[in-house]
C-alpha positions, -999 to 999 in steps of 0.1 A, spaced: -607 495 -410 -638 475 -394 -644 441 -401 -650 418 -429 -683 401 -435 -687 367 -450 -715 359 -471 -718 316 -472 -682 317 -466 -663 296 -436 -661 312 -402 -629 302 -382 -639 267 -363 -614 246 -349 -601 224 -381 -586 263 -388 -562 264 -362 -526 248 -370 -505 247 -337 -466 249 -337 -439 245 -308 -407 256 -317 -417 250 -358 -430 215 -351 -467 215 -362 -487 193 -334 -517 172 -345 -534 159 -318 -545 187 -296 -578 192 -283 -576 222 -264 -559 255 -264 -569 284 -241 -549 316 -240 -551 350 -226 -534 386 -212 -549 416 -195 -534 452 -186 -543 461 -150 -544 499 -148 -559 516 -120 -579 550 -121 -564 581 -99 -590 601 -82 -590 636 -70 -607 666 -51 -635 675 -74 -673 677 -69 -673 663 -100 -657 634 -81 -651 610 -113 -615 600 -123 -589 624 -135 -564 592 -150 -555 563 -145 -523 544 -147 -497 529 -175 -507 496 -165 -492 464 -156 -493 434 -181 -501 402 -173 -503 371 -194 -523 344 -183 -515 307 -180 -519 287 -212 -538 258 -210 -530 227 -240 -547 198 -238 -548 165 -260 -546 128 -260 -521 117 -237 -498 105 -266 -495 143 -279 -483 160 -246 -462 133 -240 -449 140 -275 -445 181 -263 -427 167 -233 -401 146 -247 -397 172 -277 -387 198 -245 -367 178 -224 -340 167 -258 -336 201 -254 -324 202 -221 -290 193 -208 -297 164 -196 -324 152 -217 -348 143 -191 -357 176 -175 -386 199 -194 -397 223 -169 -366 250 -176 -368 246 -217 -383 275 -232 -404 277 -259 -427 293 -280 -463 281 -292 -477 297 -327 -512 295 -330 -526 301 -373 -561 303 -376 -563 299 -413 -596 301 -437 -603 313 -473 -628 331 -459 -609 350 -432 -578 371 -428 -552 350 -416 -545 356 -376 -515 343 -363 -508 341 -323 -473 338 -305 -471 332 -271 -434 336 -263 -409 326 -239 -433 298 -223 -425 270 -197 -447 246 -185 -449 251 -147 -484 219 -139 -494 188 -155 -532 178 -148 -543 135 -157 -576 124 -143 -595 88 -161 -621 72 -153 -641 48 -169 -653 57 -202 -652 51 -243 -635 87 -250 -596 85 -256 -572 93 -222 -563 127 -220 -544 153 -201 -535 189 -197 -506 210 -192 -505 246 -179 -476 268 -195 -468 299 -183 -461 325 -209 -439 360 -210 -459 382 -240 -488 377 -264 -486 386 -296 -518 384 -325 -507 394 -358 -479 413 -340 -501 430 -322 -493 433 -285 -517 449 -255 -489 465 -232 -471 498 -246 -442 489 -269 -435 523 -277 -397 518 -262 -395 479 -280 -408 445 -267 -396 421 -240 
């Protein structure tokens, strides 16, 4: 199947994207960036030919997550995470799990989970300006999926 086309029709753009944390839709984010990659290395033999005769299975690697937003939202995330905890104060140990809908009339609907995610850094910097505070977390995900989709080989199940 290739891909659609639009004629005067809405492309995604950010206002399409609805963000949820453990089924709590979030508001105030400004920033989401997500990725994963499969390593896989190429095996070389004796041939004149001397190009690759296979490579590898691979290794998958998700990458950090970064979410950023006023400094009222993540604090929002934070305390959300650490009620969760035993001791309600802690939020570096709660898992979690950040859905990502990009949703227009236009489009197919694409939904992204990033699963079993902790956050592992917290990034503040101000300085003098007119634009709101803000900050940034870094979470550190297990799998992607996209419209349960997945890159690595779940031939024998997922994670």
């Amino acid at each position: 199947m290739a891909d659609r086309y639009n004629i005067n029709g809405n492309a995604y753009s950010w206002a399409s994207i609805v963000v949820k944390i453990n089924d709590e839709r979030y508001w105030g984010f400004t920033d989401l960036n997500y990725g994963d990659k499969r390593e896989r290395v190429k095996l070389w033999g004796m041939a004149r030919h001397h190009a690759p005769r296979g490579r590898s299975h691979g290794k998958y690697s998700p990458e950090p997550v970064k979410l950023g937003g006023p400094k009222s939202s993540i604090h929002a995330l934070r305390t959300a995470l650490a009620k969760q905890s035993p001791d309600n104060v802690s939020y570096g140990d709660v898992e979690f799990q950040i859905v990502a809908q990009y949703i227009e009339s236009d489009e197919l609907p694409l939904i992204v989970v990033i699963e079993r995610c902790v956050i592992v850094a917290n990034t503040s910097g101000e300085s003098e300006s007119p634009d709101p505070l803000k900050e940034e977390i870094e979470i550190d995900p297990m799998y992607i999926r996209r419209n349960d989709l997945v890159l690595f080989d779940a031939s024998e199940g997922q994670p």
